[in-house]
C-alpha positions as CSV (number, residue, x, y, z in Angstrom):
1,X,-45.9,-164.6,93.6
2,X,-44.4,-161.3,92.2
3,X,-44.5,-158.2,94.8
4,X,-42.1,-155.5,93.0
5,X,-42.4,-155.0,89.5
6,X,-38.7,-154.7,89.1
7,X,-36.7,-157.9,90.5
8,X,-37.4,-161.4,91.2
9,X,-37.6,-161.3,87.2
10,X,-38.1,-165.4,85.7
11,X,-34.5,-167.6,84.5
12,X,-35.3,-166.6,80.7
13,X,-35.7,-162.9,81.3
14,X,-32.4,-162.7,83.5
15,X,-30.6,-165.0,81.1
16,X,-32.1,-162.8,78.2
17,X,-32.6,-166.2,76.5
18,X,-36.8,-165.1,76.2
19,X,-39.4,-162.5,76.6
20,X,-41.7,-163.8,79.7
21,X,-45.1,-163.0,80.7
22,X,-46.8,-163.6,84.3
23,X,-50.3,-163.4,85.6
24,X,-50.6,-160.3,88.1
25,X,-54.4,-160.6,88.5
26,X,-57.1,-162.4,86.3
27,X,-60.7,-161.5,86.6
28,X,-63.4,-162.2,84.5
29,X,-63.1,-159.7,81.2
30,X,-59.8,-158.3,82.7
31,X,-55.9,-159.9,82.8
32,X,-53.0,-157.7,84.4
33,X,-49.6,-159.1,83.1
34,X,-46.0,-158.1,83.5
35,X,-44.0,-158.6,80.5
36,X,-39.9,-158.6,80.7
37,X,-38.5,-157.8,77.1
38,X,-34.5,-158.7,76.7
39,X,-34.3,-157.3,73.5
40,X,-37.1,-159.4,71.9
41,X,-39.1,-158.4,68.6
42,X,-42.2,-160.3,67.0
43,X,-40.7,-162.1,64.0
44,X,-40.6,-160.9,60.5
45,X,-44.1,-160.4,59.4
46,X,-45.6,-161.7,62.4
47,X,-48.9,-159.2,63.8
48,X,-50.2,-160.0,66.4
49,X,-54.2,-159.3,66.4
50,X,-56.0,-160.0,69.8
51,X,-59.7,-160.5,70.5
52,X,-59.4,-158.2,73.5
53,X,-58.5,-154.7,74.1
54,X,-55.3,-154.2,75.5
55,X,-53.4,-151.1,77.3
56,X,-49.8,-151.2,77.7
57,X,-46.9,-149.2,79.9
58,X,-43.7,-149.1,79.8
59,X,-42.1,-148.9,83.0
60,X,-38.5,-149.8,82.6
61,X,-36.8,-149.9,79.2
62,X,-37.7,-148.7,75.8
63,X,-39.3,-150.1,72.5
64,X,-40.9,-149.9,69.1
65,X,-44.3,-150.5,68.8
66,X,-46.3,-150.7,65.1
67,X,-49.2,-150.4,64.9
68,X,-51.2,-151.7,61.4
69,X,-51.9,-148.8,59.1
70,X,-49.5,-146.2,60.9
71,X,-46.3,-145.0,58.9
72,X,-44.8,-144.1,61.9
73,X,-43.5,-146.4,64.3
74,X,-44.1,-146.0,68.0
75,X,-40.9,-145.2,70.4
76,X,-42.2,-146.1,74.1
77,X,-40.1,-145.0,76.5
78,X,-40.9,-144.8,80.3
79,X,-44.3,-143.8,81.5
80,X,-45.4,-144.1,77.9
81,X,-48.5,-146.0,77.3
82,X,-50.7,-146.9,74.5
83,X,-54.0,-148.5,74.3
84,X,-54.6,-151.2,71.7
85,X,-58.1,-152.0,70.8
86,X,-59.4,-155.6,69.9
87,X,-58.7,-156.6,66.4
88,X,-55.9,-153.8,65.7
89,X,-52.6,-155.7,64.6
90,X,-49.6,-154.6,66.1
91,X,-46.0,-155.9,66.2
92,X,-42.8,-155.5,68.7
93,X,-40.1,-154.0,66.2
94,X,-37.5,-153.7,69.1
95,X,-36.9,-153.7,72.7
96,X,-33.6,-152.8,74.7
97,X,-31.1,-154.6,74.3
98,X,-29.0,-153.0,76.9
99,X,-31.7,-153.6,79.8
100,X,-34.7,-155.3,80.6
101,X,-37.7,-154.0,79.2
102,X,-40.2,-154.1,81.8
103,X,-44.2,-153.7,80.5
104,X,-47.1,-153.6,82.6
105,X,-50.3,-154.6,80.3
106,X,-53.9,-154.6,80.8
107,X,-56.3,-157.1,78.8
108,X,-59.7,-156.3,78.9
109,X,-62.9,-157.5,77.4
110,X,-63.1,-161.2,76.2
111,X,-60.4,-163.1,77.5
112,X,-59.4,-166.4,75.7
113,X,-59.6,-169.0,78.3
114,X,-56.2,-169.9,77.4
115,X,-54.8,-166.5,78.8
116,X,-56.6,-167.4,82.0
């Protein structure tokens, strides 16, 4: 069970070897997650495009977040926070590479059993 956002972080995120995510609280329509970036980006191409809405801070760390149809990418930097509604591709170009990247994310709406 995680009780401080900023240690007890999983193998893969201290290694750097992956991004993680982990549950904080699921209720129905809603799913808190912490998400540790070690310089992870969505691959080439990749969008992701989510059936929920989501709303995302970063607490620790920086990154660059692209949202579809905006020139301009987005440069998060602590206490910066963005909501992304349902259906509204968006890509990771970047996280910090010299530091965890620590996100604290919000899905709400209808949440995929799978998330759950």
């Amino acid at each position: 069970m995680i009780t401080n956002l900023f240690r007890d972080f999983p193998a893969a995120a201290q290694n750097g070897n992956a991004e993680t995510f982990e549950a904080l609280l699921t209720q129905p329509n809603l799913h808190i997650e912490r998400i540790v970036s070690t310089g992870q980006a969505s691959p080439h191409d990749f969008w992701y495009c989510q059936t929920q809405g989501e709303w995302v801070l970063v607490l620790q760390g920086s990154a660059g977040l692209q949202l579809e149809g905006e020139t301009q990418e987005r440069h998060l930097q602590v206490g910066d926070f963005v909501e992304i509604p349902a259906g509204c591709r968006h890509r990771v170009n970047w996280t910090d590479s010299k530091g965890p990247t620590v996100w604290l994310a919000v899905h709400y709406g209808a949440i995929p059993v799978s998330t759950i």
